[in-house]
C-alpha positions as a Markdown table, in Angstrom:
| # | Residue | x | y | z |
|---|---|---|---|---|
| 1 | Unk | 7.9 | -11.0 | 29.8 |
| 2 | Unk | 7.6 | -9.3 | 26.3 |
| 3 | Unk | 10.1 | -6.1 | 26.1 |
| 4 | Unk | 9.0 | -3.4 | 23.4 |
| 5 | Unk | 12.1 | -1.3 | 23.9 |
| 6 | Unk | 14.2 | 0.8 | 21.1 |
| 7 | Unk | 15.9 | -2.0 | 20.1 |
| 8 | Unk | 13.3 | -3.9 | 19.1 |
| 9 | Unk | 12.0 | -0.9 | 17.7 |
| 10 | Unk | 14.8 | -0.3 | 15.6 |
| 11 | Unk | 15.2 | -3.9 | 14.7 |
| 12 | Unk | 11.8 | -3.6 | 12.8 |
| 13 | Unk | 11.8 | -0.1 | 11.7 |
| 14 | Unk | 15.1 | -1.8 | 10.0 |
| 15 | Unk | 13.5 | -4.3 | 8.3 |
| 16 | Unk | 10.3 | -2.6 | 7.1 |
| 17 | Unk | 13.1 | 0.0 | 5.3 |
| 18 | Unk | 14.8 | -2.6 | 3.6 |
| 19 | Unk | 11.9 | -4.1 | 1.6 |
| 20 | Unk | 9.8 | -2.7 | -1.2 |
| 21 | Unk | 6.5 | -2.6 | 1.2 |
| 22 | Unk | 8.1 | -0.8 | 3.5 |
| 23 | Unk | 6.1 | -2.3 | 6.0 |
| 24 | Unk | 7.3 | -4.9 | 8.3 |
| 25 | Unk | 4.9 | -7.0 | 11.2 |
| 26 | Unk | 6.5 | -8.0 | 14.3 |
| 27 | Unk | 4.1 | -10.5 | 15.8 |
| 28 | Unk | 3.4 | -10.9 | 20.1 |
| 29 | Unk | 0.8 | -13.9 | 19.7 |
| 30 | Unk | 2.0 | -17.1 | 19.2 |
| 31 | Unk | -0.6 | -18.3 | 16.3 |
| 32 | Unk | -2.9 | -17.1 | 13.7 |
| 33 | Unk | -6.1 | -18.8 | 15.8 |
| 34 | Unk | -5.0 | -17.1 | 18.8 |
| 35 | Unk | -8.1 | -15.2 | 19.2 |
| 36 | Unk | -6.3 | -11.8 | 20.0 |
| 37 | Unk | -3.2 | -10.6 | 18.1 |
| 38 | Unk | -0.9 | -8.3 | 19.2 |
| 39 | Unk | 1.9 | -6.8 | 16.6 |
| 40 | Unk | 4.5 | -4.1 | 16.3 |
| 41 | Unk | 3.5 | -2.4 | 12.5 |
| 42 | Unk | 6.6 | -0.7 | 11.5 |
| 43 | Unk | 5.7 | 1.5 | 8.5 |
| 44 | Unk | 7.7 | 4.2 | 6.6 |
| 45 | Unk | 6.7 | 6.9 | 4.1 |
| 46 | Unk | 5.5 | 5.6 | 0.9 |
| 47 | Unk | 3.3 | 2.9 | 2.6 |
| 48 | Unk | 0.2 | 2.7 | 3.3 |
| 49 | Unk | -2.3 | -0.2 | 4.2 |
| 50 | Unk | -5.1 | -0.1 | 1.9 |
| 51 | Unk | -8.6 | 0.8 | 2.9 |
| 52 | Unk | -10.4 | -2.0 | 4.5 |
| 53 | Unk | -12.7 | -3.2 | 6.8 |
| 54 | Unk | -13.2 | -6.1 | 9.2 |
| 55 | Unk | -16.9 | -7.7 | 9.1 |
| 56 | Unk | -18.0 | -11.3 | 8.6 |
| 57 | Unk | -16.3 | -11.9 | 11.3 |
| 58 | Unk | -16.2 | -8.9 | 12.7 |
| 59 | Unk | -13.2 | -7.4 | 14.6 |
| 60 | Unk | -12.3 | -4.4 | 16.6 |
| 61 | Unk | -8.7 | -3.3 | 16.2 |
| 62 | Unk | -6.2 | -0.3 | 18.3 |
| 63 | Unk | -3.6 | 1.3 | 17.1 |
| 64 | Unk | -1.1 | 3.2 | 19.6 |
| 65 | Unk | 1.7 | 5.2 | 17.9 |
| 66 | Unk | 4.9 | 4.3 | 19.7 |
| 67 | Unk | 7.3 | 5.7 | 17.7 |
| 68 | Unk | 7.1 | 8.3 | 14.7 |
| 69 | Unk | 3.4 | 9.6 | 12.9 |
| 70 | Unk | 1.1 | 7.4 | 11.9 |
| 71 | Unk | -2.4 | 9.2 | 9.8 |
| 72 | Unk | -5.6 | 6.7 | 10.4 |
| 73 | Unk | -8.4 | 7.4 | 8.3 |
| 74 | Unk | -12.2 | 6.4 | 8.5 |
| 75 | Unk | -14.1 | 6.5 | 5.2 |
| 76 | Unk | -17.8 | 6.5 | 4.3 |
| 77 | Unk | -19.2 | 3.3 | 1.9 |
| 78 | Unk | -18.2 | 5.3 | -1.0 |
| 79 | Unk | -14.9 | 6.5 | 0.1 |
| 80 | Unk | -15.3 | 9.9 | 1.4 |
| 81 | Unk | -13.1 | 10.8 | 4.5 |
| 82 | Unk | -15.6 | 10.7 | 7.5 |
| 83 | Unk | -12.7 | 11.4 | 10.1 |
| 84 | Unk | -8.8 | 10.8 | 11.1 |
| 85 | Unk | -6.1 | 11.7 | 13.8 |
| 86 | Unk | -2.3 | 11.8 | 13.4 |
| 87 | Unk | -0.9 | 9.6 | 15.8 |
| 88 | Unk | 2.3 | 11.4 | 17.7 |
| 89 | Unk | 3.1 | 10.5 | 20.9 |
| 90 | Unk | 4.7 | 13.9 | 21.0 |
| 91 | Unk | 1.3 | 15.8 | 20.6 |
| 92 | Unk | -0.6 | 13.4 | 23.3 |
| 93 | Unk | -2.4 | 11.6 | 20.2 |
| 94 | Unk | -1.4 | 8.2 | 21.3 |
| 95 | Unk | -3.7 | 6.0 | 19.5 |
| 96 | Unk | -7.3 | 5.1 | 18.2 |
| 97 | Unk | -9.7 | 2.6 | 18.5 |
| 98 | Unk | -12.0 | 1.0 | 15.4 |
| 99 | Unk | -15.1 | -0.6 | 15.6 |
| 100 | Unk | -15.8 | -3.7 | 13.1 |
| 101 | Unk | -17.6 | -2.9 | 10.2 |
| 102 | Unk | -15.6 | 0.7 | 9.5 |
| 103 | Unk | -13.5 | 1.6 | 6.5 |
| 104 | Unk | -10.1 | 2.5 | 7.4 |
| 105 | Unk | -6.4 | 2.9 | 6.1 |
| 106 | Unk | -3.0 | 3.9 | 7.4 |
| 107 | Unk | -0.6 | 5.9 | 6.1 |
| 108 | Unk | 3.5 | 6.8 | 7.9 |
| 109 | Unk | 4.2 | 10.3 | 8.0 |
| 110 | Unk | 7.4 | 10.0 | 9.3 |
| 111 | Unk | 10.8 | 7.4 | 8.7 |
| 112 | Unk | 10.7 | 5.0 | 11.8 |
| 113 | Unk | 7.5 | 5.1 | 12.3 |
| 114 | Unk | 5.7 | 1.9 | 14.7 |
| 115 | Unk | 2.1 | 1.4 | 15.9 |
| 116 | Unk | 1.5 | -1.8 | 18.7 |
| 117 | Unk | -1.8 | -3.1 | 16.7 |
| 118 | Unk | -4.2 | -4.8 | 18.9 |
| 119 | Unk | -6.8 | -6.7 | 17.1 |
| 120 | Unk | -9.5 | -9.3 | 17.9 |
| 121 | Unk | -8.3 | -12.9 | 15.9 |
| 122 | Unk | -8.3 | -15.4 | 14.7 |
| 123 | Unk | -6.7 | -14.3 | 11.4 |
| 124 | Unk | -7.7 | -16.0 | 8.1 |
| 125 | Unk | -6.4 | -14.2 | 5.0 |
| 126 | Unk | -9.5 | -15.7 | 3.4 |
| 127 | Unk | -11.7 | -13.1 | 5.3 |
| 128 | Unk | -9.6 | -11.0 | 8.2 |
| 129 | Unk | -10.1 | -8.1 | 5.7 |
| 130 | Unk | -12.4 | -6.9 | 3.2 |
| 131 | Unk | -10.6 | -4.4 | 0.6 |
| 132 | Unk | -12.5 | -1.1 | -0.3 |
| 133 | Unk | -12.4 | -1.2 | -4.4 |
| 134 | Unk | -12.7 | 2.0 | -4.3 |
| 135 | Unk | -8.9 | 2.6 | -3.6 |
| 136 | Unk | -5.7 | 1.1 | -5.3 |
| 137 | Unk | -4.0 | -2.1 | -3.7 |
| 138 | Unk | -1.3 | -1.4 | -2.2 |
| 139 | Unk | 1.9 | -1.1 | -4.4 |
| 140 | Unk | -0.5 | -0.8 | -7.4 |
| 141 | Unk | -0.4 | 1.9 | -9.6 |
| 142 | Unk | -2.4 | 4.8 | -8.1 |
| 143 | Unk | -1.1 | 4.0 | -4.6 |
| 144 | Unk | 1.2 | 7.4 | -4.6 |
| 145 | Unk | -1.4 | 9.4 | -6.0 |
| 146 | Unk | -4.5 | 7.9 | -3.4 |
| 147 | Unk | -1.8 | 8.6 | -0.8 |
| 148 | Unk | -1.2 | 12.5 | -1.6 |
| 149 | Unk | -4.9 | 13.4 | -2.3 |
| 150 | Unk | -5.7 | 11.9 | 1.3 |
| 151 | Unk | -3.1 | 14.1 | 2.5 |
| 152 | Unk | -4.3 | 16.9 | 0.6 |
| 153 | Unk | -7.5 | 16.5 | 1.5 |
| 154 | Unk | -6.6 | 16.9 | 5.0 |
| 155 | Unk | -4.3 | 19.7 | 4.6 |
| 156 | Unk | -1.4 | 17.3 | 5.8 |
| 157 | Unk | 1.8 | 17.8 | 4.6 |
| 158 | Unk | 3.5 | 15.2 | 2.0 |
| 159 | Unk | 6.2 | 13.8 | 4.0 |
C-alpha cells in the first residue's frame, strides 16, 4: 500500500522549497513506460509549469489539489485564456480533468502547495509535451511577468 499522508506531504513540499524550480515530483509508478503515471507535484509561489499540451501521443491528465491552491489554465491556439479553476480543497474545487490536445499551465497560489497528477504514460521527454511558444520557459526571463498578467487577467490576487 501507497500512504499520501502529511508527512509525505511535507517531505516534498520541503524539497520543492529548497531548489530554484521550486517544484519537486514525487513519483507512484515504477517506470517511465508504465503506461499510467501517478505523482505528487509539489509547487510553491514563483512556479509555474509552462503552457503545454499533450498530442502525438495524446494524453489525458487529472490534477486533484491535496494540499494548498493550485490555478489551472486552458488557453486558446494563440494563447488567450479560454477557462481555469483554483484548486482548494477548502472551497470543494478538488481537481480538474484535461483532455489531450488542450493548452494548459499551472501556477501555486499558495506555500505548500501539492496536486496527485494522474496522467496517461509512457513518458518520453522527446514528445510527452509540446511547449506553447507563445509563453516564456519556465525560469526564463518573462516567467514573473507571464505569471502576474495571468493572474491579473483573472482578477486573482498575486500571492
Amino acid at each position: 500500500m501507497i500512504r499520501i499522508d502529511e508527512a509525505l506531504l511535507d517531505q516534498v513540499s520541503a524539497r520543492a522549497a529548497a531548489v530554484p524550480r521550486l517544484r519537486m515530483n514525487h513519483n507512484f509508478h515504477q517506470n517511465a513506460s508504465d503506461r499510467l503515471h501517478r505523482m505528487l507535484n509539489a509547487m510553491e509561489p514563483g512556479t509555474y509549469i509552462q503552457p503545454h499540451k499533450h498530442e502525438n501521443p495524446d494524453k489525458n491528465e487529472a490534477f486533484f489539489c491535496l494540499r494548498g491552491r493550485l490555478l489551472v489554465v486552458e488557453y486558446d491556439d494563440s494563447g488567450n485564456i479560454v477557462d481555469h479553476i483554483i484548486l482548494d480543497s477548502r472551497t470543494a474545487n478538488y481537481g480538474c480533468e484535461l483532455p489531450p490536445r488542450t493548452w494548459h499551465s499551472i501556477i501555486s497560489l499558495e506555500a505548500g502547495s501539492v496536486a496527485y497528477e494522474v496522467k496517461d504514460g509512457p513518458w518520453n521527454p522527446a514528445d510527452d509535451k509540446h511547449f506553447a511558444e507563445w509563453a516564456p520557459k519556465e525560469g526564463d526571463l518573462g516567467t514573473k511577468e507571464f505569471i502576474q498578467s495571468v493572474l491579473e487577467q483573472l482578477g486573482v490576487p498575486v500571492p
